[in-house]
PAKE-558907 format. One record per residue (C-alpha): x, y, z; residue in one letter. Coordinates in steps of 0.02 Angstrom, whole numbers, padded with zeros to 5 digits, always signed. Each point is the difference from the previous one (the first is absolute). Layout:
N
XYZA...
***
This chain:
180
+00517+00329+00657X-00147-00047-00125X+00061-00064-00142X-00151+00101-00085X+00066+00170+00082X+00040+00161-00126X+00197+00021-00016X-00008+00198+00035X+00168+00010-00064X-00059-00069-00174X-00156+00074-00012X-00044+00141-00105X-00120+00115-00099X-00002-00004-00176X-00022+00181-00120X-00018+00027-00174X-00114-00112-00098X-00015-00129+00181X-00068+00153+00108X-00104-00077+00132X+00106-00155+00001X+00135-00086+00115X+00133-00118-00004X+00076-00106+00107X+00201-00051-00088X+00024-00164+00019X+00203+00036-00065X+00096+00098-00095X-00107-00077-00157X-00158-00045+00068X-00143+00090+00060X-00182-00038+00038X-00116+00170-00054X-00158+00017+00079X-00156+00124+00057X-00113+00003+00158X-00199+00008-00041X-00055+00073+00167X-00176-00058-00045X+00035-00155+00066X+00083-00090+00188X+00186+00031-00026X+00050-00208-00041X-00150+00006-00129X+00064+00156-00089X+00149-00022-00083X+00033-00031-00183X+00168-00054-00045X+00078+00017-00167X+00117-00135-00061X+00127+00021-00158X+00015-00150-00085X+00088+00026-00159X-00054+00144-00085X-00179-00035+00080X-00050+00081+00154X-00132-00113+00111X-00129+00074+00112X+00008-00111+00163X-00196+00038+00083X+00011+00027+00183X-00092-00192+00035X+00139-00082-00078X+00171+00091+00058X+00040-00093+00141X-00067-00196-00064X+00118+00067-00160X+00139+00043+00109X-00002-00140+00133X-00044-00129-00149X+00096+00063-00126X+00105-00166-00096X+00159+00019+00096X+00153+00011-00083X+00097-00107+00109X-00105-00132-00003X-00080+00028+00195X-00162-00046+00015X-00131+00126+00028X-00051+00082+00144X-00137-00086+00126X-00121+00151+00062X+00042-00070+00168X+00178+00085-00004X-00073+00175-00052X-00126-00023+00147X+00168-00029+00096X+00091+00154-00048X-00159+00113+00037X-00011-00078+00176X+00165+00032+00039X-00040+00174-00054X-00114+00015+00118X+00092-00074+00138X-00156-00145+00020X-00003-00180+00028X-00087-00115-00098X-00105-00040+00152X-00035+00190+00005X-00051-00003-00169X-00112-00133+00020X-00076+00074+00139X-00039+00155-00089X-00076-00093-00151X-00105-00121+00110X+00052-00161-00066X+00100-00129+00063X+00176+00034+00050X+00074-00182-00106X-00092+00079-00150X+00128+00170-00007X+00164-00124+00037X-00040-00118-00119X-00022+00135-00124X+00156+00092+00045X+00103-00165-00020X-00053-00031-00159X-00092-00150+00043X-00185+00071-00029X-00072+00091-00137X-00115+00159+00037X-00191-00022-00010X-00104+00124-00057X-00090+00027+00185X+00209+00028+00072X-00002+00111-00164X-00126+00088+00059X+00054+00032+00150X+00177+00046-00040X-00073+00124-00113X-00091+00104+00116X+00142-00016+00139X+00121+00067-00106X-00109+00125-00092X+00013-00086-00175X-00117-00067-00138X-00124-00160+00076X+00108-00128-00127X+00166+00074-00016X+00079-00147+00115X-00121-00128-00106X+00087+00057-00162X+00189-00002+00087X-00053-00184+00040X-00079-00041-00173X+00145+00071-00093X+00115-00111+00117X-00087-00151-00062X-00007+00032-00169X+00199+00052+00019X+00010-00188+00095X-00103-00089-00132X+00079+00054-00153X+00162-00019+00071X-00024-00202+00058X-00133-00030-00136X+00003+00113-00138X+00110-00106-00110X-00100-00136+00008X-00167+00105-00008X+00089+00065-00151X-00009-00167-00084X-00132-00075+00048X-00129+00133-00027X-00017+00076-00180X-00096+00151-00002X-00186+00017-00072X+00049+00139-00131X+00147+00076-00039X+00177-00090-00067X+00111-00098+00072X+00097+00148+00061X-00114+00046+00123X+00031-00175+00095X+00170+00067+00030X-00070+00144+00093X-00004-00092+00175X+00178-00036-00001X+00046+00151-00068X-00103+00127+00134X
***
């Protein structure tokens, strides 16, 4: 099963002031609150709302899933390469790599390399991915940007940190990379 599939179990409509919202619970404490906007493709129209304190924080449908799959793990695991999404949505789809490939018209070392991690995704497989699956032209480009980002900050930012002071702004602000 995707790992990006709707628990049906957990998923519900929302009344009252939410009308024409959802949620999906999470547990008995959590739940993420959101509302379809049919005016776009289905993975482009989603806006997710996020508590975070007592502020609420509108996730735009470009940025769930980079947000999700990059999100600063708790347990210290290091973020997710695009590759291993690509992975779970082939076996979805019951197809090889070499399948993909074939579909896509590229080379078939290009799709394994990127499903073990080992290649990042250019805009032209971007491209390409995007109109296979039905999805925005750069969604897979910003999975792989916010990867490396993720992957910088976490083997440079310290240093970066340091080294760097900012233009404008205090000191404070330096701390930002390590912090995000």
């Amino acid at each position: 099963m995707s790992r990006w599939a709707l628990p049906s179990n957990r998923f519900e409509a929302l009344g009252g002031d939410r009308a024409g919202q959802y949620s999906i619970r999470i547990n008995d404490q959590w739940r993420v609150c959101f509302r379809w906007e049919l005016r776009q493709p289905l993975v482009e129209g989603i806006n997710i709302l996020i508590a975070e304190g007592d502020a609420i924080r509108m996730l735009k449908s470009s940025t769930i899933i980079e947000e999700i799959a990059m999100a600063s793990p708790v347990n210290g695991l290091p973020p997710i390469h695009p590759g291993e999404m690509l992975a779970d949505e082939l076996n979805e789809l019951g197809l090889s790599a070499r399948a993909l490939a074939d579909k896509l018209k590229v080379p078939h070392n290009r799709i394994s390399s990127i499903l073990a991690g080992k290649r990042a995704v250019s805009a032209d497989t971007s491209l390409r991915l995007g109109r296979f699956f039905g999805m925005s032209e750069d969604f897979w480009l910003r999975l792989q940007t916010t990867y490396d980002i993720k992957k910088a900050k976490a083997e440079s930012g310290a240093k970066i940190s340091s080294d760097v002071l900012p233009l404008r702004g205090s000191s404070d602000e330096s701390a930002a990379i390590t912090q995000q």
